[in-house]
N, CA, C and O atoms as a GROMACS GRO file, in nm:
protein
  312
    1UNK      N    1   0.084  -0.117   0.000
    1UNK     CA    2   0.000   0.000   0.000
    1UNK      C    3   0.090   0.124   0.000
    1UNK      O    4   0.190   0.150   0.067
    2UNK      N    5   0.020   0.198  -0.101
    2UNK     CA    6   0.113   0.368  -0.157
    2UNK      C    7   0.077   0.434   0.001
    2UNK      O    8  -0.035   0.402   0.042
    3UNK      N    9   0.139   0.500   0.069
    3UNK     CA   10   0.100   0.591   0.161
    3UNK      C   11   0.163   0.741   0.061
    3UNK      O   12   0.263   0.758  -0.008
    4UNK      N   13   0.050   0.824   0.097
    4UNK     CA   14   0.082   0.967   0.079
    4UNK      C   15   0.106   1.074   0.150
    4UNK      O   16   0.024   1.111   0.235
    5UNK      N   17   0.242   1.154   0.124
    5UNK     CA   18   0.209   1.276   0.262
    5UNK      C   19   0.124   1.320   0.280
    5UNK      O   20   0.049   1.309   0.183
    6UNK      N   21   0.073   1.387   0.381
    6UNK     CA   22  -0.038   1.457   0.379
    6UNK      C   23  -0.013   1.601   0.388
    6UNK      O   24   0.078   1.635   0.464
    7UNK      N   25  -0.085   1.702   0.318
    7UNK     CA   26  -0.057   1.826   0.220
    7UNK      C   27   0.069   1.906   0.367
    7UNK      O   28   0.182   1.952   0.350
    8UNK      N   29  -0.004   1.895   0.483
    8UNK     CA   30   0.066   1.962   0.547
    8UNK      C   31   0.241   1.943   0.537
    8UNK      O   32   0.303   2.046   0.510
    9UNK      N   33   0.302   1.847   0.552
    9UNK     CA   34   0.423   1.761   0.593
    9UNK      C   35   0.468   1.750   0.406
    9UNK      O   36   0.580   1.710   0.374
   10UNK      N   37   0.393   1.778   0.330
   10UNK     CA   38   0.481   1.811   0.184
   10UNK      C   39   0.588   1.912   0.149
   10UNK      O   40   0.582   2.028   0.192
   11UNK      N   41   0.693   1.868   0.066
   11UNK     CA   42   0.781   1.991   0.046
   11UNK      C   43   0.756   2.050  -0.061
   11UNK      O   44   0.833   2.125  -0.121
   12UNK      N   45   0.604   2.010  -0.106
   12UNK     CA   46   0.555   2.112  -0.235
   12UNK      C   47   0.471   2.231  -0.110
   12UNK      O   48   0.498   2.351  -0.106
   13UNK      N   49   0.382   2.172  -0.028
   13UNK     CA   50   0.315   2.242   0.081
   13UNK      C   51   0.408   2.388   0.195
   13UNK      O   52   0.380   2.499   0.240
   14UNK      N   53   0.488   2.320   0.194
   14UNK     CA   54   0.593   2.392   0.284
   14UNK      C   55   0.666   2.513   0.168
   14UNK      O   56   0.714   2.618   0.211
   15UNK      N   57   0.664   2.476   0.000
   15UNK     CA   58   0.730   2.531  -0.049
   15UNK      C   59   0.659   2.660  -0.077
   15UNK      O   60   0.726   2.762  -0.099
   16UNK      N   61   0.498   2.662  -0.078
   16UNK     CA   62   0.422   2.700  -0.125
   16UNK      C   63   0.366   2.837   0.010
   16UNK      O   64   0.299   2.938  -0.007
   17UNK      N   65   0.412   2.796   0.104
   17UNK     CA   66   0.349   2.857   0.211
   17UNK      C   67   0.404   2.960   0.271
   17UNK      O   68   0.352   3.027   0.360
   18UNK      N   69   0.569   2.979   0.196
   18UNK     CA   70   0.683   3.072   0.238
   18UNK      C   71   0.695   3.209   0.123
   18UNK      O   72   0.755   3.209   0.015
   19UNK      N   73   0.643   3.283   0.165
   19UNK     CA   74   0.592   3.395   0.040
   19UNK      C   75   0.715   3.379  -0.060
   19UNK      O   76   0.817   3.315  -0.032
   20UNK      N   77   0.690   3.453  -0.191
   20UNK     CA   78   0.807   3.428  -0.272
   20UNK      C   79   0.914   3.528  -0.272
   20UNK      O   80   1.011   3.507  -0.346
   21UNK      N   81   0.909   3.652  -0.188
   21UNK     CA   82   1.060   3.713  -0.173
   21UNK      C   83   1.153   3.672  -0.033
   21UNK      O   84   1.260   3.708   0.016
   22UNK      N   85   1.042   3.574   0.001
   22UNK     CA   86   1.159   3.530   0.126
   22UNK      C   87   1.235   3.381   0.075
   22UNK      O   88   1.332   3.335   0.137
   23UNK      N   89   1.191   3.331  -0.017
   23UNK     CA   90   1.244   3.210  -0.116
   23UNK      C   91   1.399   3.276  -0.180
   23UNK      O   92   1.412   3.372  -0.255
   24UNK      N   93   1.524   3.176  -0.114
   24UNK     CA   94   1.667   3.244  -0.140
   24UNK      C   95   1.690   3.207  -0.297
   24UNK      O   96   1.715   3.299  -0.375
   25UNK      N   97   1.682   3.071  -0.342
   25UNK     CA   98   1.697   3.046  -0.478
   25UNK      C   99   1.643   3.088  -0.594
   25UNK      O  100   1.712   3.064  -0.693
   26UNK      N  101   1.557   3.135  -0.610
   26UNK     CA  102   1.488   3.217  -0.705
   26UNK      C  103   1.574   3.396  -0.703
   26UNK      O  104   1.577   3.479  -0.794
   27UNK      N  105   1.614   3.402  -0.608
   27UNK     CA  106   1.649   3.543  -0.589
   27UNK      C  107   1.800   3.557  -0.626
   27UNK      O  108   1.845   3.646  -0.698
   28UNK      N  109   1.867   3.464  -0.572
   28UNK     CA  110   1.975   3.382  -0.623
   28UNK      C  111   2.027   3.404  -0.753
   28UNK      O  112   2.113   3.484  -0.791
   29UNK      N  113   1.945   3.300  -0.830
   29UNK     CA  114   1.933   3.299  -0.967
   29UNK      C  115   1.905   3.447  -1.060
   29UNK      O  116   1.970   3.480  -1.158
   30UNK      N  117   1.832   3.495  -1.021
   30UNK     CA  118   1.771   3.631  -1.081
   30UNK      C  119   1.911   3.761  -1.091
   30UNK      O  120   1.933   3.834  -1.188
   31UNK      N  121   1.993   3.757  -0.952
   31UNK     CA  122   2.098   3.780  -0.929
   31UNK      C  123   2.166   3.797  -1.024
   31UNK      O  124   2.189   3.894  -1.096
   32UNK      N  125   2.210   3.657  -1.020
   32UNK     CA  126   2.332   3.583  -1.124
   32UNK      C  127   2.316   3.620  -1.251
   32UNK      O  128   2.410   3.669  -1.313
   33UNK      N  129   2.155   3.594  -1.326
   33UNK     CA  130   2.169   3.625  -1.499
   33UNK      C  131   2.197   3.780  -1.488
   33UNK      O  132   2.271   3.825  -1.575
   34UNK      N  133   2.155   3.858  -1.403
   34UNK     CA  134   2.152   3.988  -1.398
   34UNK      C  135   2.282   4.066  -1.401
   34UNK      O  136   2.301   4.171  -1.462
   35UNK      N  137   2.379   3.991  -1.320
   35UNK     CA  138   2.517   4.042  -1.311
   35UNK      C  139   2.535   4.010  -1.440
   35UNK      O  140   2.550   4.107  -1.513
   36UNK      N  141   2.539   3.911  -1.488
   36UNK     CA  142   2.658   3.823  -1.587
   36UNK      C  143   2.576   3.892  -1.730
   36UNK      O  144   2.640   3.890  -1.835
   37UNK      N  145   2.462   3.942  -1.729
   37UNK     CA  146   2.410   4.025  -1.807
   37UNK      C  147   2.518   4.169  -1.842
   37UNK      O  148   2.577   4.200  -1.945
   38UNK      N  149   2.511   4.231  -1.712
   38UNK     CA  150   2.559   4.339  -1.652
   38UNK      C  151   2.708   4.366  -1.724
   38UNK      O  152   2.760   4.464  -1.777
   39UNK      N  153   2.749   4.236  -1.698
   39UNK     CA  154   2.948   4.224  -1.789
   39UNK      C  155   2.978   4.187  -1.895
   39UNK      O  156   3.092   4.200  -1.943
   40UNK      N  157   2.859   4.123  -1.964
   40UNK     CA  158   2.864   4.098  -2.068
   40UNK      C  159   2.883   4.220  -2.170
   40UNK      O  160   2.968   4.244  -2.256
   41UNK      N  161   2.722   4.312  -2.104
   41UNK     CA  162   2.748   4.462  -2.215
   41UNK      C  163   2.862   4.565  -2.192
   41UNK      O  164   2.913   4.637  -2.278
   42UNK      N  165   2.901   4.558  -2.030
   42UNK     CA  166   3.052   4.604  -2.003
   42UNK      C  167   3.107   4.581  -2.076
   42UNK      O  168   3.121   4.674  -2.154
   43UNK      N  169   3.186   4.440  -2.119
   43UNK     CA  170   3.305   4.410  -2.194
   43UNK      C  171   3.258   4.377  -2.362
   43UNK      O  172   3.307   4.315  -2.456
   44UNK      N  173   3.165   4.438  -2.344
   44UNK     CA  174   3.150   4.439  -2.485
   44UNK      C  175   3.166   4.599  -2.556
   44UNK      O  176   3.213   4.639  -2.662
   45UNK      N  177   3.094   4.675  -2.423
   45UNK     CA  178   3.136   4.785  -2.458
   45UNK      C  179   3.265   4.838  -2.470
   45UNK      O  180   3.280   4.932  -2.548
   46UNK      N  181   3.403   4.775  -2.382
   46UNK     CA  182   3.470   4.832  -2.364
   46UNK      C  183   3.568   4.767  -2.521
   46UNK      O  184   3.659   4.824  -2.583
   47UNK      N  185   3.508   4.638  -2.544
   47UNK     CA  186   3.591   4.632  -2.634
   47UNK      C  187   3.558   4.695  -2.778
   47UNK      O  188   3.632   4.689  -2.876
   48UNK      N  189   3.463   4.741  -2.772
   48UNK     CA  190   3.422   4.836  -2.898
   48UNK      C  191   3.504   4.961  -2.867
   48UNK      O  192   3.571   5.012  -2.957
   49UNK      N  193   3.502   5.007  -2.762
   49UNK     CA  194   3.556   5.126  -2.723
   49UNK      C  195   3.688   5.112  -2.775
   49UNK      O  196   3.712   5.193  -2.864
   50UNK      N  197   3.784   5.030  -2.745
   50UNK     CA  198   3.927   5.003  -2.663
   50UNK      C  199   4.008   4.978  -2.800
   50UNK      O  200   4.122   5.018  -2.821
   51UNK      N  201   3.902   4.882  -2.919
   51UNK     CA  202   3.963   4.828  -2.961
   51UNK      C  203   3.927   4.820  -3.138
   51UNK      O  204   4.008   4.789  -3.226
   52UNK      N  205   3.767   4.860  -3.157
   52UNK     CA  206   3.724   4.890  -3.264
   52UNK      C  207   3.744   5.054  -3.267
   52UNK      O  208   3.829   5.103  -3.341
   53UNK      N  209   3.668   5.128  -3.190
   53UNK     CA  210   3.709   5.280  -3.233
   53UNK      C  211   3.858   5.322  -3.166
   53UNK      O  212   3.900   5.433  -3.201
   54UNK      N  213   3.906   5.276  -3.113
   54UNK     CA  214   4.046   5.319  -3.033
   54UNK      C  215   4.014   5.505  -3.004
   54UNK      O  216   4.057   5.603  -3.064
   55UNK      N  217   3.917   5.490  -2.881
   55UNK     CA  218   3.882   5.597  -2.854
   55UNK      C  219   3.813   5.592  -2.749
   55UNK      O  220   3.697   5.634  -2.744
   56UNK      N  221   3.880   5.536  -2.641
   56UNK     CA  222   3.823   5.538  -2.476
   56UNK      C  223   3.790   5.670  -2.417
   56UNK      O  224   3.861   5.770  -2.419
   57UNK      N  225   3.686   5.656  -2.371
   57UNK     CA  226   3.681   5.840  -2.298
   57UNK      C  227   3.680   5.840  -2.143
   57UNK      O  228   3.742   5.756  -2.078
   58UNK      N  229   3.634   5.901  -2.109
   58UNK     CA  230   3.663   5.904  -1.920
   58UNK      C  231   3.520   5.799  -1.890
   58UNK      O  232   3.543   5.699  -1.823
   59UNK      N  233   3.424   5.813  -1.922
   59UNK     CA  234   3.311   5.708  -1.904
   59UNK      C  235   3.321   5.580  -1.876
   59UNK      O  236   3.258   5.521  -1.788
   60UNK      N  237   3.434   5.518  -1.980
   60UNK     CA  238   3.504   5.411  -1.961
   60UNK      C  239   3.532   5.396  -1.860
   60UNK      O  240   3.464   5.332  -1.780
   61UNK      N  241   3.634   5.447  -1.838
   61UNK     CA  242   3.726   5.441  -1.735
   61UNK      C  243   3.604   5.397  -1.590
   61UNK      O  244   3.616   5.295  -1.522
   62UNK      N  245   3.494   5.503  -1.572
   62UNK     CA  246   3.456   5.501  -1.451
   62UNK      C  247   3.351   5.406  -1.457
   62UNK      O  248   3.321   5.354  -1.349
   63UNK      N  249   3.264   5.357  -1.594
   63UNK     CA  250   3.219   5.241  -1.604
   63UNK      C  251   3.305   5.084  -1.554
   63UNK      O  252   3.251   4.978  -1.522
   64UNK      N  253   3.447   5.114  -1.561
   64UNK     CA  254   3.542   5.008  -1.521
   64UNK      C  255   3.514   5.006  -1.403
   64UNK      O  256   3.444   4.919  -1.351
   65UNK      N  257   3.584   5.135  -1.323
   65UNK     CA  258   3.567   5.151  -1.177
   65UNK      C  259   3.432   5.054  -1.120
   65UNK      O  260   3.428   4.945  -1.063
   66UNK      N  261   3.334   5.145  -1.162
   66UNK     CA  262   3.227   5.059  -1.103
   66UNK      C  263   3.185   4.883  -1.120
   66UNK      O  264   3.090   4.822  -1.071
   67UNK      N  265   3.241   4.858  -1.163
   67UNK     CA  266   3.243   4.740  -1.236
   67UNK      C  267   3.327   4.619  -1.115
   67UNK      O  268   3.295   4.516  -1.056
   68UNK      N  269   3.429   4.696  -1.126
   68UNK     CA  270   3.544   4.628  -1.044
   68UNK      C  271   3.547   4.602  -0.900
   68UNK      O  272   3.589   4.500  -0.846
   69UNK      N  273   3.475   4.753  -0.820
   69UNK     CA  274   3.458   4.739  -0.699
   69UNK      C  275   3.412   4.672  -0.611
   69UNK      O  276   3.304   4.621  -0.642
   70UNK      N  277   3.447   4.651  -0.516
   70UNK     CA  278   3.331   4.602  -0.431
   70UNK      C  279   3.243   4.668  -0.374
   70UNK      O  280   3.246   4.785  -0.335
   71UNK      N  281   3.162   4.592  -0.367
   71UNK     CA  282   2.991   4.698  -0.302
   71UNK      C  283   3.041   4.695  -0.139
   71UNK      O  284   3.137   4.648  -0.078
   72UNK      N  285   2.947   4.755  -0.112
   72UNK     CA  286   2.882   4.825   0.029
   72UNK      C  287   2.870   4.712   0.118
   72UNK      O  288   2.780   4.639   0.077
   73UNK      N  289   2.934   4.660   0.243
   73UNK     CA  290   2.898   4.577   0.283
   73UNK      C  291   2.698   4.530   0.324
   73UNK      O  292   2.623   4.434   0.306
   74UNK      N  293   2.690   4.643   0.374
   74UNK     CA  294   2.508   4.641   0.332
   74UNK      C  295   2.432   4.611   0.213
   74UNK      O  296   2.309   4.600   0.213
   75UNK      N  297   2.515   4.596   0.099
   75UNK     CA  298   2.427   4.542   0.010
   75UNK      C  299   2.488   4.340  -0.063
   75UNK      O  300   2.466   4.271  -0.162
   76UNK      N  301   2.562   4.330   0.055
   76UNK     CA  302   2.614   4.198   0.034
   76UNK      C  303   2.513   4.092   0.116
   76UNK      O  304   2.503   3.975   0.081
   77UNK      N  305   2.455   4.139   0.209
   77UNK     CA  306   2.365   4.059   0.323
   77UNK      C  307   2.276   3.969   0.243
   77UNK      O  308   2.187   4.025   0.179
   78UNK      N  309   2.287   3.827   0.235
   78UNK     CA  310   2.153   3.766   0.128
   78UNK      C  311   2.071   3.660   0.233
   78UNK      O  312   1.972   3.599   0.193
   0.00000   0.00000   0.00000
């Protein structure tokens, strides 16, 4: 005989019951394409800049900066 959880004691139930901005993996993820989005058009820009027009301007430069740094310890907390 199949026994079934019962809805309470499910990890579809439990998954379902934890609103969705307090859910870490979804937020996680969203993160991640977002950065790797983020460097993609960076280094794409820079290599148009750097290397097709050979004509970097100060923008660059501080688009790098920001790029490179590290954040705020307050916005590292996940």
């Amino acid at each position: 005989m199949l026994l079934l959880p019962r809805d309470e004691d499910s990890a579809l139930a439990r998954y379902e019951s934890v609103p969705l901005l307090n859910n870490r993996s979804p937020l996680l993820a969203l993160t991640i394409v977002f950065i790797t989005i983020s460097w993609i058009c960076t280094l794409l820009r820079l290599y148009v800049r750097l290397l097709v027009q050979r004509a970097p301007g100060w923008d660059d430069f501080f688009l790098t900066v920001a790029m490179v740094r590290p954040h705020p310890p307050h916005l590292q907390q996940v």
